[in-house]
PDB file of N, CA, C and O in Angstrom:
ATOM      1  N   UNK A   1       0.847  -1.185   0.000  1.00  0.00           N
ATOM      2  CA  UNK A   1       0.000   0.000   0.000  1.00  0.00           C
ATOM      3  C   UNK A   1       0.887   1.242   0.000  1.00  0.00           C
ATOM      4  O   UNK A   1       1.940   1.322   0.633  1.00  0.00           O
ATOM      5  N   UNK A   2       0.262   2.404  -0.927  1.00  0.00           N
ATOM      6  CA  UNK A   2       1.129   3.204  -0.988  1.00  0.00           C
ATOM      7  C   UNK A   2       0.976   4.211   0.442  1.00  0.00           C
ATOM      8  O   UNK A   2      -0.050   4.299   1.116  1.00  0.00           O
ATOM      9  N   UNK A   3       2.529   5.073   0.753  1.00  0.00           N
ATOM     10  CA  UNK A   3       2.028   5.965   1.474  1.00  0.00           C
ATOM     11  C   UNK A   3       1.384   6.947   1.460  1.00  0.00           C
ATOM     12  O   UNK A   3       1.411   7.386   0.310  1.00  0.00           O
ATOM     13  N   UNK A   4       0.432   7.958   2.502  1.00  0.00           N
ATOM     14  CA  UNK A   4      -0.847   8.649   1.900  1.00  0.00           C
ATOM     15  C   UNK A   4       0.041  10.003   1.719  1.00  0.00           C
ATOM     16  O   UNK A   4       0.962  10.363   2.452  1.00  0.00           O
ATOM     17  N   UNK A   5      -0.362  10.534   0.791  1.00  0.00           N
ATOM     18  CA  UNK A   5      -0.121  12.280   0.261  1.00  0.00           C
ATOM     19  C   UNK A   5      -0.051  13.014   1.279  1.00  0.00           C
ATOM     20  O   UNK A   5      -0.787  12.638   2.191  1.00  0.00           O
ATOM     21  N   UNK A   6       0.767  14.248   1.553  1.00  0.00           N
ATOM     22  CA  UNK A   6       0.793  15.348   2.863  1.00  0.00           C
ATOM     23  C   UNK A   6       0.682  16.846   1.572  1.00  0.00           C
ATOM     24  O   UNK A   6      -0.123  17.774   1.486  1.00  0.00           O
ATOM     25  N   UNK A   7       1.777  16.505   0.827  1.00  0.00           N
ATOM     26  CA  UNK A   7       1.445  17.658  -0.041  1.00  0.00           C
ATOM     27  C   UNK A   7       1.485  17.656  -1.626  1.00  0.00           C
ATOM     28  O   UNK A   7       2.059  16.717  -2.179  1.00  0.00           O
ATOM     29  N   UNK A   8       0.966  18.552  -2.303  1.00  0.00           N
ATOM     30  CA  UNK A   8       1.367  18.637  -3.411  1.00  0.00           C
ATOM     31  C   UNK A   8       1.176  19.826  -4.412  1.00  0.00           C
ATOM     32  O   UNK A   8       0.136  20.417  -4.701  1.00  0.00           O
ATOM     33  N   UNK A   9       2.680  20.057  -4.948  1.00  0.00           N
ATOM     34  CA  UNK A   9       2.848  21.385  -5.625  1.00  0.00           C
ATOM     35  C   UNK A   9       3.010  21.094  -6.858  1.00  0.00           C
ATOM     36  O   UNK A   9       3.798  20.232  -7.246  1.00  0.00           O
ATOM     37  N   UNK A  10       1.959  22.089  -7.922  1.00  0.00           N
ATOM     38  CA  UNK A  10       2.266  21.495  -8.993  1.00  0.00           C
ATOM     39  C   UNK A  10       2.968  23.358  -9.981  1.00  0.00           C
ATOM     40  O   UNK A  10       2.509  24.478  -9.756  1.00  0.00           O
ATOM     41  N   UNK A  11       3.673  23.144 -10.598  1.00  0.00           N
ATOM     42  CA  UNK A  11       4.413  24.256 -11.264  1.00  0.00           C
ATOM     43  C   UNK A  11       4.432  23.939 -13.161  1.00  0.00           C
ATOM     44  O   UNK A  11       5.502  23.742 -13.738  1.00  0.00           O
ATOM     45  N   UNK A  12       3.484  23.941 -13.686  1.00  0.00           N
ATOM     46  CA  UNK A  12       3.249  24.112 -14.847  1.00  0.00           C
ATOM     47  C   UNK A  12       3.094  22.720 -14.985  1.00  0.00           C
ATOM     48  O   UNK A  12       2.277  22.045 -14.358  1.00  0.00           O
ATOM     49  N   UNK A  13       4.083  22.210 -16.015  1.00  0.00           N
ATOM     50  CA  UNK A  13       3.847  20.507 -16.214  1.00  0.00           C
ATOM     51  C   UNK A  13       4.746  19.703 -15.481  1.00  0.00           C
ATOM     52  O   UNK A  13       5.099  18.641 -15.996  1.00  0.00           O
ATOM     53  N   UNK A  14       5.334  20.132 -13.974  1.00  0.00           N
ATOM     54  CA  UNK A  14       6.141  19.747 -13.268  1.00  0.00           C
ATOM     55  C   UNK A  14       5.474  19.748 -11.560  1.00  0.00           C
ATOM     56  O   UNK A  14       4.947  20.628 -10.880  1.00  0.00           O
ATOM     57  N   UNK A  15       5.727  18.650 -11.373  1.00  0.00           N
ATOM     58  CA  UNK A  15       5.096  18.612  -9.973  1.00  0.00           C
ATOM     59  C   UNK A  15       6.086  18.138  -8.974  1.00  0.00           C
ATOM     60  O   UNK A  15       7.090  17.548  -9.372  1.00  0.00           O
ATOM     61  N   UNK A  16       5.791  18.447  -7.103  1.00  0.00           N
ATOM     62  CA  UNK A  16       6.309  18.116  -6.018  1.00  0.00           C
ATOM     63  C   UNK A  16       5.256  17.401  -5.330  1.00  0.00           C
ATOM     64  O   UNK A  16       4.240  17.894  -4.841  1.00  0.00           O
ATOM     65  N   UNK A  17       5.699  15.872  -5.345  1.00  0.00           N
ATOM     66  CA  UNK A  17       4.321  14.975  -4.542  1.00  0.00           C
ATOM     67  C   UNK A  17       5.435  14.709  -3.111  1.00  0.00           C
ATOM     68  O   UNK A  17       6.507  14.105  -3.152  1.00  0.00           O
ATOM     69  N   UNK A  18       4.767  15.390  -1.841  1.00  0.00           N
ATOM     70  CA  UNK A  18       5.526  14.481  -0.476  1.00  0.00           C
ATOM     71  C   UNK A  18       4.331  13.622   0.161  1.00  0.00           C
ATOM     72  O   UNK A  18       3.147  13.800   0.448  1.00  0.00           O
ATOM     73  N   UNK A  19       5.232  12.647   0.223  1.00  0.00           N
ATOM     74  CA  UNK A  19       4.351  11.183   1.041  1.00  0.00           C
ATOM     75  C   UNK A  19       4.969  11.444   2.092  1.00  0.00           C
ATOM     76  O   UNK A  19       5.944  12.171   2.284  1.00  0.00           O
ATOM     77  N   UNK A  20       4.050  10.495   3.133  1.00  0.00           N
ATOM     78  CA  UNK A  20       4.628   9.806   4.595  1.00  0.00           C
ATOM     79  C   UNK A  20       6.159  10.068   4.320  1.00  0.00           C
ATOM     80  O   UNK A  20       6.900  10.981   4.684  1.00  0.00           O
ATOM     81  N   UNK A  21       6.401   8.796   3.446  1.00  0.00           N
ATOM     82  CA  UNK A  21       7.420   8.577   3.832  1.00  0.00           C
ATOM     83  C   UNK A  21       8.610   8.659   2.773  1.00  0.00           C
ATOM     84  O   UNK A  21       9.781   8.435   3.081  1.00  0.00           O
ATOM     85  N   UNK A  22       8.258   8.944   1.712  1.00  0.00           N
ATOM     86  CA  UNK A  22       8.884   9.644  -0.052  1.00  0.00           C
ATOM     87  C   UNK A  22       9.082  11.113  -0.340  1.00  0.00           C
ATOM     88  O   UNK A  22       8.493  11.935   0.363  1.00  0.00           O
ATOM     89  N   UNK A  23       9.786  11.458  -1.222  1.00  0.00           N
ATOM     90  CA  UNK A  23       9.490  12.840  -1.401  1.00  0.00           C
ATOM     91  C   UNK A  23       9.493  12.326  -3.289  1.00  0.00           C
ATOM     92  O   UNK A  23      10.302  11.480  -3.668  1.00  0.00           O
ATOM     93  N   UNK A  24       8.606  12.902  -4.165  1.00  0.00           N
ATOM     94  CA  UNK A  24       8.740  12.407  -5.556  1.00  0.00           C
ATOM     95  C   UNK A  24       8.723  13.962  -6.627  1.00  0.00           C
ATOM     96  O   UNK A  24       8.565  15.140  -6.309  1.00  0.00           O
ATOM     97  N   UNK A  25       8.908  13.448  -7.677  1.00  0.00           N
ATOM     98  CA  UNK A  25       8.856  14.873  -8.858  1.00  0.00           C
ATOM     99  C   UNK A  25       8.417  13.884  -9.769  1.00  0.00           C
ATOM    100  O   UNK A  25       8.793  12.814 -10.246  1.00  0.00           O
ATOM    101  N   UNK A  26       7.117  14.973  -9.833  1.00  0.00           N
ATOM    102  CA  UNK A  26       6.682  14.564 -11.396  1.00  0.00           C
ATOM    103  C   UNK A  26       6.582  14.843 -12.835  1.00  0.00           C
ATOM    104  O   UNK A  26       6.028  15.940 -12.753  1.00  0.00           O
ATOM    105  N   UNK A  27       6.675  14.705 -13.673  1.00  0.00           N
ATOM    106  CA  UNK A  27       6.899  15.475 -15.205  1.00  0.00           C
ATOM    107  C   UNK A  27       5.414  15.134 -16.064  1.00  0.00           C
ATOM    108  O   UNK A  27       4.862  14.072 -15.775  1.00  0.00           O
ATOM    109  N   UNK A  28       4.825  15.947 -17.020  1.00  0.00           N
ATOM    110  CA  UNK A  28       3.857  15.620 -17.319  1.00  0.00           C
ATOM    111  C   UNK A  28       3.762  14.957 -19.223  1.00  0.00           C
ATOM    112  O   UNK A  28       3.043  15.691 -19.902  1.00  0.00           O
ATOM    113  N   UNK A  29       3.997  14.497 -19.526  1.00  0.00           N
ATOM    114  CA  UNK A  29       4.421  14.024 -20.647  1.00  0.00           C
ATOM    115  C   UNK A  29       2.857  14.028 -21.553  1.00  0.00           C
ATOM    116  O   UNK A  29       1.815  14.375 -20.996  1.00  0.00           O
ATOM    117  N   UNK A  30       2.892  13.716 -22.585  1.00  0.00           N
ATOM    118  CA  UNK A  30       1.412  13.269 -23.207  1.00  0.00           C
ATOM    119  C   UNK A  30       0.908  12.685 -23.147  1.00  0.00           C
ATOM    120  O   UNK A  30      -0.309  12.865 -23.188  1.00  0.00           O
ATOM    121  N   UNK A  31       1.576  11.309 -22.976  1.00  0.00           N
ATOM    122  CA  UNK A  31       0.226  10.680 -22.240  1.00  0.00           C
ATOM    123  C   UNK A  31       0.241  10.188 -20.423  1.00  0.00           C
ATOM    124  O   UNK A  31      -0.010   9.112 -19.881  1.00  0.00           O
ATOM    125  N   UNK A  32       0.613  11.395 -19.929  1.00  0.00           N
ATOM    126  CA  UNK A  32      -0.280  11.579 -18.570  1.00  0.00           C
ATOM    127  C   UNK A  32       1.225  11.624 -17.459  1.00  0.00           C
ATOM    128  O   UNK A  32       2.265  11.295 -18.029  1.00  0.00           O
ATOM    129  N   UNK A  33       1.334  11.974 -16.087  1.00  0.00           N
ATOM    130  CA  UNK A  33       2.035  12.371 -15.235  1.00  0.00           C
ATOM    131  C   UNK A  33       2.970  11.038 -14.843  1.00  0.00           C
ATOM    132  O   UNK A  33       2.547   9.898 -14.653  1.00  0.00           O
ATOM    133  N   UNK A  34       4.026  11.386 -14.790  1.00  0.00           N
ATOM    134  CA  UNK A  34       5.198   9.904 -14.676  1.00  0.00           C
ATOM    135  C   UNK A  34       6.341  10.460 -13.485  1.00  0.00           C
ATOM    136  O   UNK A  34       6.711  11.619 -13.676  1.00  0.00           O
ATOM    137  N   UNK A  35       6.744   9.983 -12.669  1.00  0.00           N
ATOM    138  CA  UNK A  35       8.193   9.845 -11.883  1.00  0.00           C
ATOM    139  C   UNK A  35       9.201  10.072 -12.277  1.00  0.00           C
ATOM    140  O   UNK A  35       9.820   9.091 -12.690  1.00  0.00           O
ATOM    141  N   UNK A  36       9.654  10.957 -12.334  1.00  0.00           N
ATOM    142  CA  UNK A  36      11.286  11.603 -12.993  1.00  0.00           C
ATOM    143  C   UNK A  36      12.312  11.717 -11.752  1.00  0.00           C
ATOM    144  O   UNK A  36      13.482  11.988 -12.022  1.00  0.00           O
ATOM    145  N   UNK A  37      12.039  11.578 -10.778  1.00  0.00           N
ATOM    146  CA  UNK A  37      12.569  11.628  -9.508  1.00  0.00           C
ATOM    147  C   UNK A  37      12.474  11.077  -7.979  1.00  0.00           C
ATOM    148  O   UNK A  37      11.913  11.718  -7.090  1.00  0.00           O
ATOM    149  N   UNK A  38      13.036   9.924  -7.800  1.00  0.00           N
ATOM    150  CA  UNK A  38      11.843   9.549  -6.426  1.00  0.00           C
ATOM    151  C   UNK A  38      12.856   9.477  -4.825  1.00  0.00           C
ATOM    152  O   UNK A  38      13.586  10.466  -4.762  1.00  0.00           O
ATOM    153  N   UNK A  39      12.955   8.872  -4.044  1.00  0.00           N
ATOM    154  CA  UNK A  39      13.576   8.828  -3.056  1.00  0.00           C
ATOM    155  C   UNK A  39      14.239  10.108  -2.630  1.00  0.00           C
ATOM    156  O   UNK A  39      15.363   9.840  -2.206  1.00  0.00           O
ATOM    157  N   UNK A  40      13.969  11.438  -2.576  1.00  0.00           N
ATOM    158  CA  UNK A  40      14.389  12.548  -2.343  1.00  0.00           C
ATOM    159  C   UNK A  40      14.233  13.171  -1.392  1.00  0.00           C
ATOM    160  O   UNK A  40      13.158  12.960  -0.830  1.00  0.00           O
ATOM    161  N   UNK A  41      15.124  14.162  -0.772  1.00  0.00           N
ATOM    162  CA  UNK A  41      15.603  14.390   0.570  1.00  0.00           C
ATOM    163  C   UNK A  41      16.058  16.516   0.362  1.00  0.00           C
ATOM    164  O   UNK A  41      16.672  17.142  -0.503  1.00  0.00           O
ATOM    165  N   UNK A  42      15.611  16.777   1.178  1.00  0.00           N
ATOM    166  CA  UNK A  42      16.176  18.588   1.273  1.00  0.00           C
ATOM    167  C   UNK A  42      17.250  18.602   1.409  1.00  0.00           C
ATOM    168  O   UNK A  42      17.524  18.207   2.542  1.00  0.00           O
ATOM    169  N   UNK A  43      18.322  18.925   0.698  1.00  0.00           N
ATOM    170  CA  UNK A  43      19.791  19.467   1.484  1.00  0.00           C
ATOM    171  C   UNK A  43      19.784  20.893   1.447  1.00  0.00           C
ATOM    172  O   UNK A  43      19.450  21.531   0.449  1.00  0.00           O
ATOM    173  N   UNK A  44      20.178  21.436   2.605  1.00  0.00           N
ATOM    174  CA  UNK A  44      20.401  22.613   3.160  1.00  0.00           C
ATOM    175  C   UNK A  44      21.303  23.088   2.200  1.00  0.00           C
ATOM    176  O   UNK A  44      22.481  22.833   1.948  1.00  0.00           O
ATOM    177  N   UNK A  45      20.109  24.157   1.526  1.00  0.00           N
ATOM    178  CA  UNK A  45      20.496  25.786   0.229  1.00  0.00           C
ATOM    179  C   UNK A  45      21.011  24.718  -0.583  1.00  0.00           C
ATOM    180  O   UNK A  45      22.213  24.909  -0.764  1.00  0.00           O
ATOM    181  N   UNK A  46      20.495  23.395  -1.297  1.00  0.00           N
ATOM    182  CA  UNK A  46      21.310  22.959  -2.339  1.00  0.00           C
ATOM    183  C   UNK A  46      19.843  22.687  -3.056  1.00  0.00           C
ATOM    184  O   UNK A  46      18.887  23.403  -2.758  1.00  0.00           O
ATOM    185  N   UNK A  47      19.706  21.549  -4.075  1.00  0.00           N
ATOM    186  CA  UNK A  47      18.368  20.884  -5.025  1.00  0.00           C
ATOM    187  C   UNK A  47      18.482  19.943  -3.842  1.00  0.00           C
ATOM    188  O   UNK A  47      19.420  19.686  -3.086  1.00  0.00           O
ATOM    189  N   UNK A  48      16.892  19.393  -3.941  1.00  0.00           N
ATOM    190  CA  UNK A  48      16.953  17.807  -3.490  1.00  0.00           C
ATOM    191  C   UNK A  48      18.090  16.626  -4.412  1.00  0.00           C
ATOM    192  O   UNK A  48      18.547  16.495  -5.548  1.00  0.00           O
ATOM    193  N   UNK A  49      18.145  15.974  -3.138  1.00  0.00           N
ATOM    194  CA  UNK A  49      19.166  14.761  -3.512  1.00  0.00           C
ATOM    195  C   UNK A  49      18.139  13.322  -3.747  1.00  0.00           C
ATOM    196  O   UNK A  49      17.547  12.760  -2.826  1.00  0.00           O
ATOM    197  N   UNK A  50      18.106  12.985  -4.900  1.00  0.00           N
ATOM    198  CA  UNK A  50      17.442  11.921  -4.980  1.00  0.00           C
ATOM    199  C   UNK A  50      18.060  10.635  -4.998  1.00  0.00           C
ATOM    200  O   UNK A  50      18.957  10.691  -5.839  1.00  0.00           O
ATOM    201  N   UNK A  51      18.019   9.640  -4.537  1.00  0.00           N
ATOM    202  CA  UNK A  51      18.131   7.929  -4.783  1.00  0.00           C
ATOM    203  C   UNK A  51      17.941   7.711  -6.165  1.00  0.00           C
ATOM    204  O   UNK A  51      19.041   7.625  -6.709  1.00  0.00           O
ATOM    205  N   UNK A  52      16.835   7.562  -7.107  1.00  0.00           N
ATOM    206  CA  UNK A  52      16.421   7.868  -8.297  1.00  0.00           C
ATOM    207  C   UNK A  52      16.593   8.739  -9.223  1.00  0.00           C
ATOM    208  O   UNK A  52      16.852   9.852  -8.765  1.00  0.00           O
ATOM    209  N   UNK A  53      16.553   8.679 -10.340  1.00  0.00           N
ATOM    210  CA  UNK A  53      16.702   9.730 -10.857  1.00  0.00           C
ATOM    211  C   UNK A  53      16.121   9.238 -12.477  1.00  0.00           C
ATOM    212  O   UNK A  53      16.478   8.072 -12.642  1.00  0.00           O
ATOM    213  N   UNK A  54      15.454   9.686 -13.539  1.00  0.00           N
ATOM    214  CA  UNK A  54      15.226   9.068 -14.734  1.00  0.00           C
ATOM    215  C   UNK A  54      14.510  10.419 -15.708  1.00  0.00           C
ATOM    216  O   UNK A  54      14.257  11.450 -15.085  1.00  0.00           O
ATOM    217  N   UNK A  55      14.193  10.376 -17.257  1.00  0.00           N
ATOM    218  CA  UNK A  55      13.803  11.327 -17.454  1.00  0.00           C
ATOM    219  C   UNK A  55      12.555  11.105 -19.119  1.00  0.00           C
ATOM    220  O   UNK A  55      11.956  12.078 -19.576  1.00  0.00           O
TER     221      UNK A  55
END
């Protein structure tokens, strides 16, 4: 079961989904919203650091 949603920011055809326990980025392609980024973490004044990464 997935973990449940806390937030989500979406910025044109680019999105910020945080779970429980994930942080993800999404990209919106044509046919429909996909994972470009998953296992991601804040580093202090830098980008998130992801585990994942794909495009």
């Amino acid at each position: 079961m997935a973990d449940p949603v806390r937030t989500t920011q979406v910025y044109g055809r680019q999105a910020l989904l945080r779970l429980e326990g994930d942080t993800l980025f999404l990209s919106q392609f044509d046919d429909g919203w996909k994972i470009v980024a998953a296992g991601c973490e804040p580093a202090s004044g830098k980008p998130y650091q992801c585990a994942v990464k794909g495009g």
